[in-house]
Backbone atoms as SQL, in Angstrom:
CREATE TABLE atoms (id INTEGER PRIMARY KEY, chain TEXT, resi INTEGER, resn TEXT, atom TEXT, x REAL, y REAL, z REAL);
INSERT INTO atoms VALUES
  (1, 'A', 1, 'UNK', 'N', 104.857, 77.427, 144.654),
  (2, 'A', 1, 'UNK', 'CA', 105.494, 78.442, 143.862),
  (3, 'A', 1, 'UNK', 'C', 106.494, 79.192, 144.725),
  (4, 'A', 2, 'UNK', 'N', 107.683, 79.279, 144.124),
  (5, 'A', 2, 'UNK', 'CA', 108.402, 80.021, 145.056),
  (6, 'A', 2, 'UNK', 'C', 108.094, 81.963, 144.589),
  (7, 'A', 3, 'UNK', 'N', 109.113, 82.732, 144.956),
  (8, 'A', 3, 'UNK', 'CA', 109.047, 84.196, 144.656),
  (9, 'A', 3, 'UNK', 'C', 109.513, 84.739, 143.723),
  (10, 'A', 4, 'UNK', 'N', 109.504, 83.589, 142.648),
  (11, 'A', 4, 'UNK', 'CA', 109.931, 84.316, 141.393),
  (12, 'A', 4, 'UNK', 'C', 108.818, 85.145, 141.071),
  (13, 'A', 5, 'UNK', 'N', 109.680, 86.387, 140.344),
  (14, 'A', 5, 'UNK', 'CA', 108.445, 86.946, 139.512),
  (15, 'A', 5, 'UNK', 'C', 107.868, 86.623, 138.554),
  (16, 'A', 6, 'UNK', 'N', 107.047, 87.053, 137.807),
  (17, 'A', 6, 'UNK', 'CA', 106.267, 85.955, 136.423),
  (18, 'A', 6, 'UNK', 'C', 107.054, 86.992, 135.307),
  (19, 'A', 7, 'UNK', 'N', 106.934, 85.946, 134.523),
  (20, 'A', 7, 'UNK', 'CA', 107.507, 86.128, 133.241),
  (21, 'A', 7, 'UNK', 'C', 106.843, 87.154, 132.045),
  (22, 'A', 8, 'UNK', 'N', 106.731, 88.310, 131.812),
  (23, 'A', 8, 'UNK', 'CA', 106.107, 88.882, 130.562),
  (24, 'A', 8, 'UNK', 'C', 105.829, 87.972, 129.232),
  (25, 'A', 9, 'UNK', 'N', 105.055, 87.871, 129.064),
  (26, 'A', 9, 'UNK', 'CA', 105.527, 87.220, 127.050),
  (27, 'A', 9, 'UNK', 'C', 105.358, 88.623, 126.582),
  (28, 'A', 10, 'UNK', 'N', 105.763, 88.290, 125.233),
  (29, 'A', 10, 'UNK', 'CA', 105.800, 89.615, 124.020),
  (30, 'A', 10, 'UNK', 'C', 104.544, 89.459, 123.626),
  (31, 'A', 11, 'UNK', 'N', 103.724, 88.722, 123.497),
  (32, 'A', 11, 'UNK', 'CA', 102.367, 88.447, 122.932),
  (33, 'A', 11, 'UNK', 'C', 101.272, 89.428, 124.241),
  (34, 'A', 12, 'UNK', 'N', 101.329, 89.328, 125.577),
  (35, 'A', 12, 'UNK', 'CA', 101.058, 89.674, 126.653),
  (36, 'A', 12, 'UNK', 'C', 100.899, 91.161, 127.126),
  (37, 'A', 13, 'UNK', 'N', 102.075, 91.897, 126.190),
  (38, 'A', 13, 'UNK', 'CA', 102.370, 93.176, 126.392),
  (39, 'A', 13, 'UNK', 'C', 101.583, 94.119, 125.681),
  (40, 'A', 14, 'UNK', 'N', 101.113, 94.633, 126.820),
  (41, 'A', 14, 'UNK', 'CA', 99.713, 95.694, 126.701),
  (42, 'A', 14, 'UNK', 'C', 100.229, 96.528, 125.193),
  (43, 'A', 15, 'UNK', 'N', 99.082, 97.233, 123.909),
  (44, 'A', 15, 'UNK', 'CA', 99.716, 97.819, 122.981),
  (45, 'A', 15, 'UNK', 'C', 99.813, 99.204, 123.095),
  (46, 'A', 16, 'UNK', 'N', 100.956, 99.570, 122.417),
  (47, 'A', 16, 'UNK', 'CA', 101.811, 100.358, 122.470),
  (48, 'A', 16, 'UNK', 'C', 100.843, 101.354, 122.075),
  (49, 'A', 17, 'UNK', 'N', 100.181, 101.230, 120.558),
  (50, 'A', 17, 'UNK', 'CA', 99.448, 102.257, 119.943),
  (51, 'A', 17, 'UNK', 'C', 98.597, 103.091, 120.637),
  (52, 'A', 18, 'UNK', 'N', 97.772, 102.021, 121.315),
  (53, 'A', 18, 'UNK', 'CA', 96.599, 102.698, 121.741),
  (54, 'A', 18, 'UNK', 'C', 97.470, 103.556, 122.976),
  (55, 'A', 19, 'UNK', 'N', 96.748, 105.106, 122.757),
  (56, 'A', 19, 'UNK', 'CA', 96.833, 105.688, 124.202),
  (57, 'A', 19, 'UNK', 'C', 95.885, 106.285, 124.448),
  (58, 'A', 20, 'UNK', 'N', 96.078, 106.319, 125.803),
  (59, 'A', 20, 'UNK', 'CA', 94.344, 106.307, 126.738),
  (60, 'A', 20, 'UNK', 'C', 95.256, 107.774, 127.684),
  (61, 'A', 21, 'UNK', 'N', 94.242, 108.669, 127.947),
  (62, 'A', 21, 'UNK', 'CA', 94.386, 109.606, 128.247),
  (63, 'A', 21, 'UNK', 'C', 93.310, 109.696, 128.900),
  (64, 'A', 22, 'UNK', 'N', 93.063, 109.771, 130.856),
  (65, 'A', 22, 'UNK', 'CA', 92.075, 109.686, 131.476),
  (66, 'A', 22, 'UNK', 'C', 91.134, 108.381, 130.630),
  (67, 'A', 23, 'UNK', 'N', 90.003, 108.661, 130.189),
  (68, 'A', 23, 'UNK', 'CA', 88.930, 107.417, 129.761),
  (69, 'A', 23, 'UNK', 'C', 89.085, 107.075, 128.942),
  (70, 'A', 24, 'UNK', 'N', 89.339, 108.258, 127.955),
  (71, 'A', 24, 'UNK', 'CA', 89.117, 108.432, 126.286),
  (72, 'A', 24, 'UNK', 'C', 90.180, 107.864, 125.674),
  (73, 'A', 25, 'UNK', 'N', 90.228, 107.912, 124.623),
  (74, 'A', 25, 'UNK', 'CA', 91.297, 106.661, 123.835),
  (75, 'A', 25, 'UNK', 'C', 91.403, 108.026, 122.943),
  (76, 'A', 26, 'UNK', 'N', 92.954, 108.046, 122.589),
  (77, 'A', 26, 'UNK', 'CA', 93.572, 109.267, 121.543),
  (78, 'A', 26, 'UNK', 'C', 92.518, 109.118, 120.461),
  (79, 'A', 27, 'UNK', 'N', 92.776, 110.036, 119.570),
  (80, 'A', 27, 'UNK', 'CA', 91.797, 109.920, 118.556),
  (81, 'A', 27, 'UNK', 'C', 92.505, 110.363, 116.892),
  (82, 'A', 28, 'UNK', 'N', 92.312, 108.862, 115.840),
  (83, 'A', 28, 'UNK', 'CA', 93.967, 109.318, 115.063),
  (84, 'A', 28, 'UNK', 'C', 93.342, 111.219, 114.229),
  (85, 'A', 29, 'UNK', 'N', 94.754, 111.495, 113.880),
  (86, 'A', 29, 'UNK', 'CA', 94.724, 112.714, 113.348),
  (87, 'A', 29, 'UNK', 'C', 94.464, 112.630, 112.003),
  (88, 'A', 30, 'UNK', 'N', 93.836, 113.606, 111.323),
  (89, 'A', 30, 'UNK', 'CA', 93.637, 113.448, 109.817),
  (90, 'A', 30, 'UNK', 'C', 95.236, 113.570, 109.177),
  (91, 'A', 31, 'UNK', 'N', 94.953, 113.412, 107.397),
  (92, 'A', 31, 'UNK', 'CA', 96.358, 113.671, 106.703),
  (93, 'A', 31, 'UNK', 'C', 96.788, 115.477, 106.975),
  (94, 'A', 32, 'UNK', 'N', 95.803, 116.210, 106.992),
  (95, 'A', 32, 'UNK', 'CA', 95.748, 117.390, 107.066),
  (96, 'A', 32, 'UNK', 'C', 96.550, 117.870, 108.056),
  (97, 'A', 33, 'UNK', 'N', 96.302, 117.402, 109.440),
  (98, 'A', 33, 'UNK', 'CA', 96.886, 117.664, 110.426),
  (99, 'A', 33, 'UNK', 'C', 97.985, 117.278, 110.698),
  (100, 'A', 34, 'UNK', 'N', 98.547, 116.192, 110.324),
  (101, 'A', 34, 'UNK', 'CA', 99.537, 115.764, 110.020),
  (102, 'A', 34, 'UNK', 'C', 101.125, 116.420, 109.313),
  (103, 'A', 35, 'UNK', 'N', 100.377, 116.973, 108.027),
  (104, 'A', 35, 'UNK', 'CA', 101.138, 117.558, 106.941),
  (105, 'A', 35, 'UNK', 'C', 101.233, 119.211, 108.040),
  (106, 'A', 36, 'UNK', 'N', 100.540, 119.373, 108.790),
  (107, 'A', 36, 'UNK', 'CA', 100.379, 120.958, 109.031),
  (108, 'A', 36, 'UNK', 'C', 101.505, 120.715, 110.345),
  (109, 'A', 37, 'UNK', 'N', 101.364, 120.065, 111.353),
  (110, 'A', 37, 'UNK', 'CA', 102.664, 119.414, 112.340),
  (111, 'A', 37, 'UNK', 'C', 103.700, 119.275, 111.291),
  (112, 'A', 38, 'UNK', 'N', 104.255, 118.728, 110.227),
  (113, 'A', 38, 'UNK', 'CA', 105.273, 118.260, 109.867),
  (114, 'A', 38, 'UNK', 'C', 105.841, 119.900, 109.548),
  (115, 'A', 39, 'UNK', 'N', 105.176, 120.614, 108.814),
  (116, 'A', 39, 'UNK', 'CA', 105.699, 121.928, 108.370),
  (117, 'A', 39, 'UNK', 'C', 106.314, 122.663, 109.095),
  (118, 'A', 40, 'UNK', 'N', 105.787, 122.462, 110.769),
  (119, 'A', 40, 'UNK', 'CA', 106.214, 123.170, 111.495),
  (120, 'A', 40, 'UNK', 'C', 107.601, 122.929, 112.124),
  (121, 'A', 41, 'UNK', 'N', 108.124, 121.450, 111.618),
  (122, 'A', 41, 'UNK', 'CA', 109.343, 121.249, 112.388),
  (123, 'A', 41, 'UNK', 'C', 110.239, 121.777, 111.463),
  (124, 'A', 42, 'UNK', 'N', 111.653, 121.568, 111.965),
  (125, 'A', 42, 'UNK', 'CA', 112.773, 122.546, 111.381),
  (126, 'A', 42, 'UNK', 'C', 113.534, 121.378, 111.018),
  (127, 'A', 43, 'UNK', 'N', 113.232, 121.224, 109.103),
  (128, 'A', 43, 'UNK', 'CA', 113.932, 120.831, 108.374),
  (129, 'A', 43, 'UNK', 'C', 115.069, 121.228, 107.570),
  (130, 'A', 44, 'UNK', 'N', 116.153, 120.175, 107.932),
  (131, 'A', 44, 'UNK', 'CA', 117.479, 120.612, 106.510),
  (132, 'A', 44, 'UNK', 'C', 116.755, 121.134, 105.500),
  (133, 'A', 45, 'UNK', 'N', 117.990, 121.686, 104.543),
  (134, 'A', 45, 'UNK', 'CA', 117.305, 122.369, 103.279),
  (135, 'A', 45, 'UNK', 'C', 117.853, 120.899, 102.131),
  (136, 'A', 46, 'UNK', 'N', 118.289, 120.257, 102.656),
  (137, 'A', 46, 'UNK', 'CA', 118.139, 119.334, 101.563),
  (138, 'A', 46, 'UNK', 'C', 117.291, 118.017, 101.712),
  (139, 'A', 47, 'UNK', 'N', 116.496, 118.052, 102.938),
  (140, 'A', 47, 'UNK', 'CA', 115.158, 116.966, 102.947),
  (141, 'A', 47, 'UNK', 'C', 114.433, 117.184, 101.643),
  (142, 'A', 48, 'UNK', 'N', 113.730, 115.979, 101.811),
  (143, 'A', 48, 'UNK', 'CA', 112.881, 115.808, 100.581),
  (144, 'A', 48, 'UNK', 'C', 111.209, 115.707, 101.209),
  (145, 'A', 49, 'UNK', 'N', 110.570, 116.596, 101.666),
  (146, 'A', 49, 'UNK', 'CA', 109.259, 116.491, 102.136),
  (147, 'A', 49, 'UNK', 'C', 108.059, 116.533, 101.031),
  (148, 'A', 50, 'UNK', 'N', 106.705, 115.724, 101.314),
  (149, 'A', 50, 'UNK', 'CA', 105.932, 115.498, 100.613),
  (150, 'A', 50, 'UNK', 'C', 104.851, 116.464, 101.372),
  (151, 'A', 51, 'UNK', 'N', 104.480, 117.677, 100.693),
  (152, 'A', 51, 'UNK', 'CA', 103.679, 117.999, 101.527),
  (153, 'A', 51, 'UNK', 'C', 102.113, 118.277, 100.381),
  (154, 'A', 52, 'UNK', 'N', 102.271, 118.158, 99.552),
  (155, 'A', 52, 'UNK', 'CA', 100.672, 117.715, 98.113),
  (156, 'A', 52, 'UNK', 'C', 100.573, 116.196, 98.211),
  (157, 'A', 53, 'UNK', 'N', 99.019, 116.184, 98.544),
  (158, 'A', 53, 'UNK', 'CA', 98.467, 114.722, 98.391),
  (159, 'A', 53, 'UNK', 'C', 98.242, 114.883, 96.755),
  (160, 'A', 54, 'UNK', 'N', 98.339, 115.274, 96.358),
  (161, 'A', 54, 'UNK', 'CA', 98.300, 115.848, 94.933),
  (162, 'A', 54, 'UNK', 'C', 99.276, 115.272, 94.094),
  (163, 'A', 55, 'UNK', 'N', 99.414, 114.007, 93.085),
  (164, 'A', 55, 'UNK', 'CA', 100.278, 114.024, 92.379),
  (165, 'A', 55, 'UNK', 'C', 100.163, 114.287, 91.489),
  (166, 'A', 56, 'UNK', 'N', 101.584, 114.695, 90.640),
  (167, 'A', 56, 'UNK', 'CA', 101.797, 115.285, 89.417),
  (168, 'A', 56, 'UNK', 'C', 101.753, 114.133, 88.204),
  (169, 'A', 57, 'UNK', 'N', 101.099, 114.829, 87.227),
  (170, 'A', 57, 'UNK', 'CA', 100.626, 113.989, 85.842),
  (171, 'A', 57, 'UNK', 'C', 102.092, 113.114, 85.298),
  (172, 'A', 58, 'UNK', 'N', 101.562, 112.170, 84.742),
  (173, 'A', 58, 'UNK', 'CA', 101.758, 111.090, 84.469),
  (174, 'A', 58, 'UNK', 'C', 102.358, 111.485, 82.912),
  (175, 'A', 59, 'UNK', 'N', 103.653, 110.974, 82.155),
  (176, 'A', 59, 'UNK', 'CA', 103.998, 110.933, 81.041),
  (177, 'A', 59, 'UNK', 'C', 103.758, 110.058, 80.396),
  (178, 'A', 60, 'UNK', 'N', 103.504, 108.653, 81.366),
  (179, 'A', 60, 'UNK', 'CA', 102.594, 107.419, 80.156),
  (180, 'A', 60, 'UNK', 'C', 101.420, 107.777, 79.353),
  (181, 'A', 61, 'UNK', 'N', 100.941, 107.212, 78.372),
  (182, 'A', 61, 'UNK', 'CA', 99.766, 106.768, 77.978),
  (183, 'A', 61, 'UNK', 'C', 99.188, 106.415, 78.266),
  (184, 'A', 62, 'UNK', 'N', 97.664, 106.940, 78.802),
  (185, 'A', 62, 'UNK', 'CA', 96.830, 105.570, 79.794),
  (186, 'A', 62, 'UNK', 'C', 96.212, 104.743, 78.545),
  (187, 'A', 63, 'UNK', 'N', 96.223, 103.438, 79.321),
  (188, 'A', 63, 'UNK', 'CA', 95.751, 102.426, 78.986),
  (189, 'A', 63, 'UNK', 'C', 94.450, 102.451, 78.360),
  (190, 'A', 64, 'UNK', 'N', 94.169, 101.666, 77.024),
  (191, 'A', 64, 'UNK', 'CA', 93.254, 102.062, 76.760),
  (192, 'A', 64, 'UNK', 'C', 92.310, 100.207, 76.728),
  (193, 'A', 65, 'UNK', 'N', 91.171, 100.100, 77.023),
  (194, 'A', 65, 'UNK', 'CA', 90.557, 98.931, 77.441),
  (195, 'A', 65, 'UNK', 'C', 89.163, 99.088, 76.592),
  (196, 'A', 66, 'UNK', 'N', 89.153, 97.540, 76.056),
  (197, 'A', 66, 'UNK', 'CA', 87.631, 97.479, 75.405),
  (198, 'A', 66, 'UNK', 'C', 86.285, 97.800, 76.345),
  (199, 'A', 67, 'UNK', 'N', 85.050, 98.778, 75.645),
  (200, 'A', 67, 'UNK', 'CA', 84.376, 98.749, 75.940),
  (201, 'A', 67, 'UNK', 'C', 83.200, 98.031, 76.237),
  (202, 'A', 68, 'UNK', 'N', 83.519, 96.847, 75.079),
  (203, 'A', 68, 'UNK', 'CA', 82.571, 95.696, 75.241),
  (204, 'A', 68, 'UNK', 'C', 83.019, 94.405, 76.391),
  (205, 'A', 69, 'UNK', 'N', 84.414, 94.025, 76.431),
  (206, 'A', 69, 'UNK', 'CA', 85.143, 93.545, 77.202),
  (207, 'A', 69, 'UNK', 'C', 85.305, 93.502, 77.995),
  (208, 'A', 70, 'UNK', 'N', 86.434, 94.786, 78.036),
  (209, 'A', 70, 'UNK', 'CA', 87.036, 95.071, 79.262),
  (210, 'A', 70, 'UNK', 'C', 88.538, 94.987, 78.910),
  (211, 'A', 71, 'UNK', 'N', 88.994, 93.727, 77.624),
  (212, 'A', 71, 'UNK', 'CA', 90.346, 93.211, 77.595),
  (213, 'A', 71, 'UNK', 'C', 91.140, 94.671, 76.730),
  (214, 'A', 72, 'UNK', 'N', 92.148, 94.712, 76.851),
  (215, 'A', 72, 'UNK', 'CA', 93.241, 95.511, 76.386),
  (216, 'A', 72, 'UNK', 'C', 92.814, 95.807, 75.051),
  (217, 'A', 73, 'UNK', 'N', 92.589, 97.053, 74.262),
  (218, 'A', 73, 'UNK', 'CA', 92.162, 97.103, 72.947),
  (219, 'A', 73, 'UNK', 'C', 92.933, 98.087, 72.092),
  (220, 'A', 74, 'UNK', 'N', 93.512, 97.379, 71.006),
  (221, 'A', 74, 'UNK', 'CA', 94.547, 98.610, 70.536),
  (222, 'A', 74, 'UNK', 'C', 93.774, 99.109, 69.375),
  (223, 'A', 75, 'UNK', 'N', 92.204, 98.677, 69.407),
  (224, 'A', 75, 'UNK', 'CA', 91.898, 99.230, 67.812),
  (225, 'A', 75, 'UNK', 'C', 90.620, 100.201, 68.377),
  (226, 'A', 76, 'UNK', 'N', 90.320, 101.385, 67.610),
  (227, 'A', 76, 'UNK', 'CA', 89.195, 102.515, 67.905),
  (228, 'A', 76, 'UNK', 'C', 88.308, 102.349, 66.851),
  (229, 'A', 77, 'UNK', 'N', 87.038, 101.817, 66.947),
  (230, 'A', 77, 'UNK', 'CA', 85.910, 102.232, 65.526),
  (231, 'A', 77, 'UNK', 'C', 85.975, 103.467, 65.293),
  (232, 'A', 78, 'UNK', 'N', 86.076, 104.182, 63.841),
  (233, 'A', 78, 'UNK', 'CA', 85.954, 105.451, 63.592),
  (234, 'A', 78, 'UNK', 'C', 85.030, 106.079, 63.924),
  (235, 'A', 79, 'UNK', 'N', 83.539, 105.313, 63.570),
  (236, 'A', 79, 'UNK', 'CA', 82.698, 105.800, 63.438),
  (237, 'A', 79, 'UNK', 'C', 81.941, 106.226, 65.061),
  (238, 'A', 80, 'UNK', 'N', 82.042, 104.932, 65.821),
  (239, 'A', 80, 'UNK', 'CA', 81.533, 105.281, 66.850),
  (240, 'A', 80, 'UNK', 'C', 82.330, 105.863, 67.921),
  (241, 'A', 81, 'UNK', 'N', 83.627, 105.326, 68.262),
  (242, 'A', 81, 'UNK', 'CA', 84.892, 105.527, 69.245),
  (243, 'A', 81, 'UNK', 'C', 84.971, 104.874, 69.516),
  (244, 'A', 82, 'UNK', 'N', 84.305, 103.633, 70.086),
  (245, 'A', 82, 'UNK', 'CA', 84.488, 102.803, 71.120),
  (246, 'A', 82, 'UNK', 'C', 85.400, 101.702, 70.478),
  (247, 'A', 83, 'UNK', 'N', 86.179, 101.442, 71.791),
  (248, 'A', 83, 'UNK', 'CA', 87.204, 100.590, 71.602),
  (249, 'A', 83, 'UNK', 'C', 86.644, 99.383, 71.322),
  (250, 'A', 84, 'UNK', 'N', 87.434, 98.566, 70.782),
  (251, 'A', 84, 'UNK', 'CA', 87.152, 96.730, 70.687),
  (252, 'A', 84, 'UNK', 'C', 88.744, 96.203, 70.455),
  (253, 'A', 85, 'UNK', 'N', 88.777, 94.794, 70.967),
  (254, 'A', 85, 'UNK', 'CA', 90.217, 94.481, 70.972),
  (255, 'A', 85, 'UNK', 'C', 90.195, 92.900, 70.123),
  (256, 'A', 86, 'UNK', 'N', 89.113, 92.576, 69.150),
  (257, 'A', 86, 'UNK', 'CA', 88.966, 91.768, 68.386),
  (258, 'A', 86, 'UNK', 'C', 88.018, 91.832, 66.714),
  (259, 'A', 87, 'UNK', 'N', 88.139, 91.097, 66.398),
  (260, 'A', 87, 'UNK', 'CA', 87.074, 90.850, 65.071),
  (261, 'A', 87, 'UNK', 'C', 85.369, 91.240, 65.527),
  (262, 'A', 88, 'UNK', 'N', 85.127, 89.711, 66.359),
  (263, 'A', 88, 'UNK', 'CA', 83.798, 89.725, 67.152),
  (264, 'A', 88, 'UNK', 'C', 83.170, 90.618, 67.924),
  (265, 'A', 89, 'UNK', 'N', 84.493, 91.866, 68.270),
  (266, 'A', 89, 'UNK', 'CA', 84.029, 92.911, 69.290),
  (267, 'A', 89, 'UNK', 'C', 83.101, 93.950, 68.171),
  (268, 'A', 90, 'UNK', 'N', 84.196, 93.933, 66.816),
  (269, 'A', 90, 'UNK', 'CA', 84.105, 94.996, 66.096),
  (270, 'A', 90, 'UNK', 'C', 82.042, 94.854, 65.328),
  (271, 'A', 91, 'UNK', 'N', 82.525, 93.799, 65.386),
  (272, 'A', 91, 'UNK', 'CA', 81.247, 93.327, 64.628),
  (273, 'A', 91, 'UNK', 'C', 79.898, 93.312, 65.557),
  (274, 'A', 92, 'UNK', 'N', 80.211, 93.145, 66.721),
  (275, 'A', 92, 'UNK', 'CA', 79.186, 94.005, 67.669),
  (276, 'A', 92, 'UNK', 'C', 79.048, 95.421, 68.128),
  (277, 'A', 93, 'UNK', 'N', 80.301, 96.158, 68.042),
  (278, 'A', 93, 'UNK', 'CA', 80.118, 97.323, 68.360),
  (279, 'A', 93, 'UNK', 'C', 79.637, 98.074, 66.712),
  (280, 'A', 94, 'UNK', 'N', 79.426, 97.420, 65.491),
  (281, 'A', 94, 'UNK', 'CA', 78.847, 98.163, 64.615),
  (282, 'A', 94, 'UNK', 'C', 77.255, 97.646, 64.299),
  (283, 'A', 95, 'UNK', 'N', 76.924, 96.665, 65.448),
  (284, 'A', 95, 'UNK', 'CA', 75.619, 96.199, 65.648),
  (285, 'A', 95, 'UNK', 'C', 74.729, 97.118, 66.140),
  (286, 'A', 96, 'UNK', 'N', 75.167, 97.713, 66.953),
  (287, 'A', 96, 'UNK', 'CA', 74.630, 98.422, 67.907),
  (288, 'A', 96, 'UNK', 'C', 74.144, 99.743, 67.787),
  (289, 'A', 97, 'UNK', 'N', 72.919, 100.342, 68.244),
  (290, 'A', 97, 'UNK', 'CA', 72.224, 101.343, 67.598),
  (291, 'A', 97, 'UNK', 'C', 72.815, 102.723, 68.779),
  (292, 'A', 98, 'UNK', 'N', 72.626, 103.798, 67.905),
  (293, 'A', 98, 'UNK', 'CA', 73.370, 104.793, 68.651),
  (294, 'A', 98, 'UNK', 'C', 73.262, 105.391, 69.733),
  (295, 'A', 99, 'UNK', 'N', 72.002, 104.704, 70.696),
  (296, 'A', 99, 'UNK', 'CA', 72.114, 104.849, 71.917),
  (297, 'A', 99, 'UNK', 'C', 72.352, 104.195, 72.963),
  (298, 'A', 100, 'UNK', 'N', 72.712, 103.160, 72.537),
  (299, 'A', 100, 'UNK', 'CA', 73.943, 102.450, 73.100),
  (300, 'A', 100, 'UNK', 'C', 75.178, 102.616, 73.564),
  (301, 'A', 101, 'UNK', 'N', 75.405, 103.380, 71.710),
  (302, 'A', 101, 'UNK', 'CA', 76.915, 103.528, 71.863),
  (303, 'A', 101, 'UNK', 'C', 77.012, 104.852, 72.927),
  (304, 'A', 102, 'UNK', 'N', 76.238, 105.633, 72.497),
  (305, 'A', 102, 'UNK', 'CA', 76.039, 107.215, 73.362),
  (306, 'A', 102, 'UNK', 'C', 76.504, 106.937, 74.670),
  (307, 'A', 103, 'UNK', 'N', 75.428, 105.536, 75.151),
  (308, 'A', 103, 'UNK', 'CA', 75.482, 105.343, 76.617),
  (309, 'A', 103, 'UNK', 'C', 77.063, 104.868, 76.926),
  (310, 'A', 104, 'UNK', 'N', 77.594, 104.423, 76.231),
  (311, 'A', 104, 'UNK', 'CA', 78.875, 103.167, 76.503),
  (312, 'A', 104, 'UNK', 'C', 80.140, 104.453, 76.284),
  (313, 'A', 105, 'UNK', 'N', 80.277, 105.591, 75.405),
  (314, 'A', 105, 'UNK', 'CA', 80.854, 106.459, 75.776),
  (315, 'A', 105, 'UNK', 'C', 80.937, 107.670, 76.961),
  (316, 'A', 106, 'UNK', 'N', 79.279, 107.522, 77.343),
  (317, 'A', 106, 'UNK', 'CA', 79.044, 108.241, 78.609),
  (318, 'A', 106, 'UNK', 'C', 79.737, 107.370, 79.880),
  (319, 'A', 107, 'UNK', 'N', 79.617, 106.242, 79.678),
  (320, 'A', 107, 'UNK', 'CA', 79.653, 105.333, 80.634),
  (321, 'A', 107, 'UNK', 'C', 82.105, 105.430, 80.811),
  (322, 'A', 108, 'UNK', 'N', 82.077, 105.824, 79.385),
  (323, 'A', 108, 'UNK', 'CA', 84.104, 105.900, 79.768),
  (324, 'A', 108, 'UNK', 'C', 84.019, 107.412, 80.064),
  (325, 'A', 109, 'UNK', 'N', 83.296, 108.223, 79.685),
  (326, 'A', 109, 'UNK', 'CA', 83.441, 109.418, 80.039),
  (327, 'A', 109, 'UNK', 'C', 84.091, 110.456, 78.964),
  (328, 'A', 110, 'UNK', 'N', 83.889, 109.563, 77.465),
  (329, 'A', 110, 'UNK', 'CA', 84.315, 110.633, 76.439),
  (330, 'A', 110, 'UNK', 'C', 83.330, 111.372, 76.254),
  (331, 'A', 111, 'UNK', 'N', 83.713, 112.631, 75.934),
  (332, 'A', 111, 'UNK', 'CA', 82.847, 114.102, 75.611),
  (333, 'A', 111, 'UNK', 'C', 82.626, 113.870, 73.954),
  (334, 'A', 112, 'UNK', 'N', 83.291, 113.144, 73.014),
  (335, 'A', 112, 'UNK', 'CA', 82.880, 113.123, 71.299),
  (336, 'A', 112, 'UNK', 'C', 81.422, 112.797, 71.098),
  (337, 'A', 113, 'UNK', 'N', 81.212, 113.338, 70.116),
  (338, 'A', 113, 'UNK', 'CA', 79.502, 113.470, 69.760),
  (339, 'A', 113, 'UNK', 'C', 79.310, 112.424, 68.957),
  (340, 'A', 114, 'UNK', 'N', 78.789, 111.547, 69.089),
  (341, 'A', 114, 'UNK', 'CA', 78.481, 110.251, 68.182),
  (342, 'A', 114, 'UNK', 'C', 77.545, 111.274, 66.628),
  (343, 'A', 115, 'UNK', 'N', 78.724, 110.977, 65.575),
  (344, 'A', 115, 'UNK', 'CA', 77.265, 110.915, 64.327),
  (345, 'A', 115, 'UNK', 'C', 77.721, 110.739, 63.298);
């Protein structure tokens, strides 16, 4: 071998992320801490900063999904609520005795009183 030096690869090169400080290895920061550093730097007044993990409501319609299913259901039983998105759904969800249905609206999380 002569005195060349050796060659780095890119694969080889120690990572960047990790930093080691004496023993300990940094330790990542929460979102909290994060958002509370960002506030403090001195932004233009026409940046656009995100500082609510909080987003703002939605103008769609949520989706509404069979309860027996699962599949996409555009039709509501009157009587009970629960969705069905066929013939066969309907005809089981008026099978079914009312603590069932009780449970299967508890289970989407509607507050209507089955009666």
């Amino acid at each position: 071998m002569t005195g060349e030096p050796e060659k780095l690869h890119c694969f080889k090169v120690e990572n960047k992320f990790i930093v080691k400080s004496g023993c300990k290895k940094r330790m990542w920061r929460s979102l909290k801490q994060i958002l509370a550093t960002d506030r403090a730097l001195p932004w233009p007044n026409d940046a656009v900063l995100y500082y609510s993990i909080n987003a703002p409501p939605t103008f769609k319609p949520t989706k509404k999904y069979s309860d027996i299913s699962g599949l996409p259901a555009p039709y509501v039983d009157r009587h009970s609520k629960l969705y069905y998105s066929n013939a066969d759904e309907f005809a089981t969800v008026r099978s079914l005795p009312m603590d069932i249905t009780a449970g299967y609206l508890q289970l989407r999380g509607a507050t209507t009183i089955v009666g």
